[in-house]
ChimeraX commands (.cxc) that place a marker at each C-alpha (Angstrom):
marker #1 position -136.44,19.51,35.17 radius 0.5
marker #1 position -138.95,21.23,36.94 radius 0.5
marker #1 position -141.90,19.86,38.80 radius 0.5
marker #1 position -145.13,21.08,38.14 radius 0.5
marker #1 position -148.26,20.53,40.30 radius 0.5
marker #1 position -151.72,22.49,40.13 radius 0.5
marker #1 position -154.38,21.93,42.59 radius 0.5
marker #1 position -157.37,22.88,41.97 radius 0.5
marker #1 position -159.82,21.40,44.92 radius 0.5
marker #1 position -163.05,23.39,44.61 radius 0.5
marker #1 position -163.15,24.16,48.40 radius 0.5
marker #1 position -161.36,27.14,48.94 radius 0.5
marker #1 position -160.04,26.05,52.23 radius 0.5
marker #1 position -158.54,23.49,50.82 radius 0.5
marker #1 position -156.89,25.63,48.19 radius 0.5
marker #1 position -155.25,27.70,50.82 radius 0.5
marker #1 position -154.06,25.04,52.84 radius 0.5
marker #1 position -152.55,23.33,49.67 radius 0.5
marker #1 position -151.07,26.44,48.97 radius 0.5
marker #1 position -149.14,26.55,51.95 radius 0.5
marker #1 position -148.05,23.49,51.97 radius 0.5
marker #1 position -147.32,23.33,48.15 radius 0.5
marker #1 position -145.85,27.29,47.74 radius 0.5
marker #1 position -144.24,26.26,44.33 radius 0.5
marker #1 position -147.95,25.24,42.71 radius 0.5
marker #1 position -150.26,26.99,40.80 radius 0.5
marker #1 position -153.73,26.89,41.34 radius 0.5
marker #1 position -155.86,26.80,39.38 radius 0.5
marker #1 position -159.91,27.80,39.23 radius 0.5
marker #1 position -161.92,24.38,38.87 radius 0.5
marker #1 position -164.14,26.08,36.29 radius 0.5
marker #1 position -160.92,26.67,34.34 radius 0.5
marker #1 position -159.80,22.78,34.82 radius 0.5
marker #1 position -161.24,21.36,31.44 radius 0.5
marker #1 position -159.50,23.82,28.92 radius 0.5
marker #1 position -156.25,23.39,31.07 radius 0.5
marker #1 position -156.17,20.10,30.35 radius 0.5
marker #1 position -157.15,20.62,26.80 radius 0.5
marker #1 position -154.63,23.19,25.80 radius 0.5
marker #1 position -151.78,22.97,27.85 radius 0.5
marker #1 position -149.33,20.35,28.98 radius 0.5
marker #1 position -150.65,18.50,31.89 radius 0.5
marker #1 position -148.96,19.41,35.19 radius 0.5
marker #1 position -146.57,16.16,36.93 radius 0.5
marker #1 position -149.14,16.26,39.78 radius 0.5
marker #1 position -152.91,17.31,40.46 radius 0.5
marker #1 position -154.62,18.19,43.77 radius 0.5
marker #1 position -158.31,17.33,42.75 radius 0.5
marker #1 position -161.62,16.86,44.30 radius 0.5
marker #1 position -163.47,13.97,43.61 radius 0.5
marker #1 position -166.75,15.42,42.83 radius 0.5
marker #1 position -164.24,17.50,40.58 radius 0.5
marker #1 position -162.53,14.69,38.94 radius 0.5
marker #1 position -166.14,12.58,38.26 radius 0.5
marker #1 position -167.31,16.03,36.57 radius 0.5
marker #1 position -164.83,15.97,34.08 radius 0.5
marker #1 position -165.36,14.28,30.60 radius 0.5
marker #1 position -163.95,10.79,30.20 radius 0.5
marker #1 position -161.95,12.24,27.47 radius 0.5
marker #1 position -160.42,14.73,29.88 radius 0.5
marker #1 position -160.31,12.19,33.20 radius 0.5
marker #1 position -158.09,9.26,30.89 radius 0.5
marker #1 position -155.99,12.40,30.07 radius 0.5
marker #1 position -155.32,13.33,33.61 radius 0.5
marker #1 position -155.13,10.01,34.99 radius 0.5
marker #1 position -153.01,8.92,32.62 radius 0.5
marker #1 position -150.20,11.48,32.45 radius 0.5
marker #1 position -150.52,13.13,35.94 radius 0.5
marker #1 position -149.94,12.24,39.73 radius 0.5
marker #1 position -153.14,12.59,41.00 radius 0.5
marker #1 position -154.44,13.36,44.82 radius 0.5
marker #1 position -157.96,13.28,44.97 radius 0.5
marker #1 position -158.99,15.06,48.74 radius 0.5
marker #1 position -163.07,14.13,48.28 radius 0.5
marker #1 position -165.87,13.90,50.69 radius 0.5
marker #1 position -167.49,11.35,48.64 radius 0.5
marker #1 position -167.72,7.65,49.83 radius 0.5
marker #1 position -165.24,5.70,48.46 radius 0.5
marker #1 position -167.90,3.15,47.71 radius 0.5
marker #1 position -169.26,6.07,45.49 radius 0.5
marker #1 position -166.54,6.61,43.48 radius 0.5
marker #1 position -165.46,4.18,40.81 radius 0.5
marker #1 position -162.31,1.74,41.46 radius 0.5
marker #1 position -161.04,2.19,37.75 radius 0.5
marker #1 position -160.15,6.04,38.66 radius 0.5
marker #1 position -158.80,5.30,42.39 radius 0.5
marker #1 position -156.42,2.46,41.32 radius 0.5
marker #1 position -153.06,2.15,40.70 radius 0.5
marker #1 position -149.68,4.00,41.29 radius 0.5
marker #1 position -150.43,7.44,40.07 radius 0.5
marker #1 position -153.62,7.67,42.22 radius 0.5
marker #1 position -153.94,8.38,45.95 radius 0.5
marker #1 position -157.02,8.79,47.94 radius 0.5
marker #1 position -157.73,11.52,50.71 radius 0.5
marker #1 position -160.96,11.25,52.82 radius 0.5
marker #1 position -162.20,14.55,54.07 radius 0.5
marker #1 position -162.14,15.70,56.53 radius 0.5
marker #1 position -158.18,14.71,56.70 radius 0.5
marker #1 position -155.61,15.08,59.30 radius 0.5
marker #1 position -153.14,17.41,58.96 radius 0.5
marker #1 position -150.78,14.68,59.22 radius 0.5
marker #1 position -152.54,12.24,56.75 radius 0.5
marker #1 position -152.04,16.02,54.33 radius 0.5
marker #1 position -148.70,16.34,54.69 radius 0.5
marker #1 position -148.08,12.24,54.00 radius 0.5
marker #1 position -150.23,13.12,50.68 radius 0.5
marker #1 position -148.05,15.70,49.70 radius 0.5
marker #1 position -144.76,14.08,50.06 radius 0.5
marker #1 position -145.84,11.36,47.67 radius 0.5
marker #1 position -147.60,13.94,45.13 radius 0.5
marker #1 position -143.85,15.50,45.15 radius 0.5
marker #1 position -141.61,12.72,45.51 radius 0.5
marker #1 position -140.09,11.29,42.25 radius 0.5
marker #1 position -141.83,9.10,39.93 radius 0.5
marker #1 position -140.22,5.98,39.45 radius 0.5
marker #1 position -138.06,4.70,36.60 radius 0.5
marker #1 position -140.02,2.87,34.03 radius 0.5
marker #1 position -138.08,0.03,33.07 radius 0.5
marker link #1:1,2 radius 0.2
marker link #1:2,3 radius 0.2
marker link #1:3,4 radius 0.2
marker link #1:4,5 radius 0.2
marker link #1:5,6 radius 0.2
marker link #1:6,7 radius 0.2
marker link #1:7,8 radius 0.2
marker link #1:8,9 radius 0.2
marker link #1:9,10 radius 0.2
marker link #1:10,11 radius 0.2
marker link #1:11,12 radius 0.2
marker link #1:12,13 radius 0.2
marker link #1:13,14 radius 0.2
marker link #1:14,15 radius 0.2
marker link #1:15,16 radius 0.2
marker link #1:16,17 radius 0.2
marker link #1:17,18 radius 0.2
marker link #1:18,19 radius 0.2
marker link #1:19,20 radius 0.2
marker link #1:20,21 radius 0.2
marker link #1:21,22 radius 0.2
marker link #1:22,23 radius 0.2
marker link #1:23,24 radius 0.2
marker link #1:24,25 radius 0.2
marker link #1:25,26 radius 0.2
marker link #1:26,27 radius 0.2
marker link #1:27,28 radius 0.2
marker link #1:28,29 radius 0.2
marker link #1:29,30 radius 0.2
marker link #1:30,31 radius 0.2
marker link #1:31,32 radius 0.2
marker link #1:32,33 radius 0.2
marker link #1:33,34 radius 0.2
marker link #1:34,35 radius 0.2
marker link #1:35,36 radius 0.2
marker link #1:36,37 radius 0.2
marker link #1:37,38 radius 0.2
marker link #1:38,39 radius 0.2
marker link #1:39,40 radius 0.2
marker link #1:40,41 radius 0.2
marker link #1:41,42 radius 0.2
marker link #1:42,43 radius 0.2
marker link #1:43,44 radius 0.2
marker link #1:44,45 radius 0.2
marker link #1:45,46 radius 0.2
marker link #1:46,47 radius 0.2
marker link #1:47,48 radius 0.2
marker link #1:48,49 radius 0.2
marker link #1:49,50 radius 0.2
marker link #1:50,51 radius 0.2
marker link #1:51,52 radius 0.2
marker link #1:52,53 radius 0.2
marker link #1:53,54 radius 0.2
marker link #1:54,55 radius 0.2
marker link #1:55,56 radius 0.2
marker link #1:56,57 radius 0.2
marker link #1:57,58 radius 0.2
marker link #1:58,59 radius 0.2
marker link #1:59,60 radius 0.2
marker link #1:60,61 radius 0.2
marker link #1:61,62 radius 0.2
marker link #1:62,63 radius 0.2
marker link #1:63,64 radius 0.2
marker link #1:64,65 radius 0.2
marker link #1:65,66 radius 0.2
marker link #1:66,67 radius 0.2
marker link #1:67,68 radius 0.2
marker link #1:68,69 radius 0.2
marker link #1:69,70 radius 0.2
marker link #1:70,71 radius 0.2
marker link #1:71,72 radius 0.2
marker link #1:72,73 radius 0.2
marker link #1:73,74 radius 0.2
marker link #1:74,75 radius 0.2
marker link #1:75,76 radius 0.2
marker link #1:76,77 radius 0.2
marker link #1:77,78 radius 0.2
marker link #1:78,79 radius 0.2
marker link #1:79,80 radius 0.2
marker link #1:80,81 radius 0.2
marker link #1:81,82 radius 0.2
marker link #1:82,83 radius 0.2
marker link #1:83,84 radius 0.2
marker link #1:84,85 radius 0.2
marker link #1:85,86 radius 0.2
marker link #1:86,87 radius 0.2
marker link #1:87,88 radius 0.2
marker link #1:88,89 radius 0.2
marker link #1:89,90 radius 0.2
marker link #1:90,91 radius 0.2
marker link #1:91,92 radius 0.2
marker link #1:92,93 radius 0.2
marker link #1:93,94 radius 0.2
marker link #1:94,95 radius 0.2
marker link #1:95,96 radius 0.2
marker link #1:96,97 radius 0.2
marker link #1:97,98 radius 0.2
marker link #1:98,99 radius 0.2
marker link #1:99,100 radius 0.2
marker link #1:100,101 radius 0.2
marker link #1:101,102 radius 0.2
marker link #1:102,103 radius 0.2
marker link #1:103,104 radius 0.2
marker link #1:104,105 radius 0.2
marker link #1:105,106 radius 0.2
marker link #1:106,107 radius 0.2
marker link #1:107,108 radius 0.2
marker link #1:108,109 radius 0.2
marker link #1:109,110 radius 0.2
marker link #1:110,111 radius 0.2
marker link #1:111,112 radius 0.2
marker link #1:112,113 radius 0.2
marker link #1:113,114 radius 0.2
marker link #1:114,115 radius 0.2
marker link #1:115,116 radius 0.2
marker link #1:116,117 radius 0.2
marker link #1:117,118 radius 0.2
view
């Protein structure tokens, strides 16, 4: 099976960096996000911003949440962002700015394995 992630931060620093570190991912533009998520199957893992991720429709955010790792690199406070998208397993957290060492710890989980459902 193959593992598919897309990040999609709207900084295009970020993108690059991501890219790097994630060679295998696609990226893809932010404006192009919501029909992604629409039409195609969702990706095992997302690299989103949080400004991003609160843009998006609740329609398309339980979609993504739901069915998708998800590694939100924001800038926003996390007093500012709502605890009902930032909880739970599937859902990590990145403050920018971010260490390169705190990235690289944020990537390994976005790729490691999902765990067994049992």
């Amino acid at each position: 099976m193959r593992w598919t992630i897309w990040v999609t931060d709207r900084e295009p620093s970020i993108r690059l960096l991501l890219r790097e570190l994630l060679p295998d991912a696609e990226v893809v533009a932010p404006e192009a996000l919501p029909r992604r998520i629409l039409t195609g199957p969702l990706p095992d893992g997302i690299v989103i911003d949080g400004t991003q991720l609160l843009a998006l429709s609740p329609a398309d955010r339980d979609r993504l949440l739901g069915g998708s790792r998800v590694l939100i690199c924001t800038g926003l406070s996390l007093t500012s962002v709502p605890m009902s998208l930032v909880a739970g397993p599937g859902v990590t957290v990145l403050a920018k700015p971010f260490s390169m060492d705190d990235l690289e710890v944020a990537v390994e989980w976005l790729r490691a394995p999902l765990p067994s459902v049992r």
